[in-house]
Residue, then its C-alpha position, 0 to 999 in steps of 0.5 A: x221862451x220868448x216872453x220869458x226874456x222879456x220878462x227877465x228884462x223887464x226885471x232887471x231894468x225894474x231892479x236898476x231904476x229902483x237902486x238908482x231911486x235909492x241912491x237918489x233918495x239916500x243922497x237927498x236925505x244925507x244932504x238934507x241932514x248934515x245941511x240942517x246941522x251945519x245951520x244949526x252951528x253958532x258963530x263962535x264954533x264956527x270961528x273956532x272951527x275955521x281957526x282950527x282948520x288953518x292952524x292945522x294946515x300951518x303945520x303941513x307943507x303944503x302952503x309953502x312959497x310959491x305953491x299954487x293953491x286952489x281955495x274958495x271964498x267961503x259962503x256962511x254956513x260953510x267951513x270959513x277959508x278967511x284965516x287959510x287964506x290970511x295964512x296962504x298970503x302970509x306964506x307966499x303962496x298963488x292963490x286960485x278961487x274957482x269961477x263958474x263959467x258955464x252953468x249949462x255945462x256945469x263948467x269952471x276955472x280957477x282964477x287968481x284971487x284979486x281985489x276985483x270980485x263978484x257975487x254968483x247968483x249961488x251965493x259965493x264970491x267970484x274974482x273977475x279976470x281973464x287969467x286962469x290956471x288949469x285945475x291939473x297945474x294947481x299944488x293943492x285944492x282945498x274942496x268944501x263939501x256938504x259931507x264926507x267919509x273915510x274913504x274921500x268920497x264927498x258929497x256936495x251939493x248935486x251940480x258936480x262942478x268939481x268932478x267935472x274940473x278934477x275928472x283928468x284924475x280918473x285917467x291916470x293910474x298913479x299919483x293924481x295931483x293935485x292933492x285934493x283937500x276936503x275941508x269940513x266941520x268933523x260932523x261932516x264925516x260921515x260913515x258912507x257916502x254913496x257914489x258913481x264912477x264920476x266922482x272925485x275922491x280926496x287925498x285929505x280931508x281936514x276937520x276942526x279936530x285933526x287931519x285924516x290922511x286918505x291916501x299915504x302912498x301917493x305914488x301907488x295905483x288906486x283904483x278908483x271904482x274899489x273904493 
């Protein structure tokens, strides 16, 4: 009997390592193929694409004056946030870009953009400053991901700084502000992205090709863990 329970339990553990070596693998492999499409764009789609996006954000209200906005200095390859944020100054809008704070911790704030600004070893700009707002306070969040799906899940780059700032959101049973917004190339949108209980899901996520609305009752309960 009792080498029968060790056995069951050597099983069970074997079957847990090898689905997290899939999710692991699964994960890797879709960042490594949208990565290499998102490289392989030419400079002008790119423009036209970041275009789109910020024309398409013009129409919501979401950049009314005076609206804290949590955005992000761009880097290359990425979905460009240059005319979001002409237009999110044009509106009157607060505007925050995240700063990193801890790498140990995987830590970071949302600090108010100024003139003042400098280079993570990551690539992206930082503003310098001792002010800054926490992720909870802001109106709405434009996130950049390597990918995303239907449902809002994102998949970034591994490091998981914004699940850690946006975590506040899995303790609350209705609405979750901020509105979290996902801003893509439409390759980016995927038909799945594995995930865990940590990850963040997005409200919206706005591709070059329209807006796709992920949650229409902001009031009602999600439950997180079923999505």
């Amino acid at each position: 009997m009792l080498l029968w329970f060790e056995s069951n339990d050597l099983h069970r553990h074997l079957r847990v390592a090898l689905k997290f070596l899939f999710f692991v693998i699964t994960k890797q492999s879709l960042r490594k193929e949208l990565l290499a499409a998102r490289k392989a764009l030419r400079p002008s789609a790119r423009e036209n694409a970041a275009r789109a996006v910020a024309a398409l954000i013009a129409d919501t209200r979401w950049l009314a004056p005076g609206k804290r906005i949590g955005l992000y200095a761009s880097m290359p390859q990425e979905l460009g946030t240059k005319p979001l944020i002409e237009l999110a100054r044009a509106r009157r809008c607060e505007i925050f870009l995240p700063r990193i704070t801890s790498m140990r911790a995987r830590r970071m704030r949302f600090v108010p953009l100024n003139p003042r600004a400098r280079q993570h070893s990551f690539g992206m700009i930082e503003p310098e400053g001792h002010e800054w707002i926490g992720a909870r306070f802001l109106d709405t969040i434009f996130v950049a991901g390597v990918g995303f799906d239907r449902r809002g899940a994102r998949l970034g780059h591994g490091a998981g700084f914004y699940d850690r700032a946006l975590a506040f959101r899995h303790l609350r049973n209705h609405w979750r502000g901020p509105r979290l917004v996902g801003l893509a190339y439409s390759f980016q949108v995927v038909p799945h992205i594995p995930v865990t209980a940590n990850d963040v899901f997005m409200d919206y996520i706005v591709t070059d090709r329209g807006i796709d609305e992920l949650l229409a009752d902001e009031d009602g309960a999600v439950d997180l863990r079923s999505r």
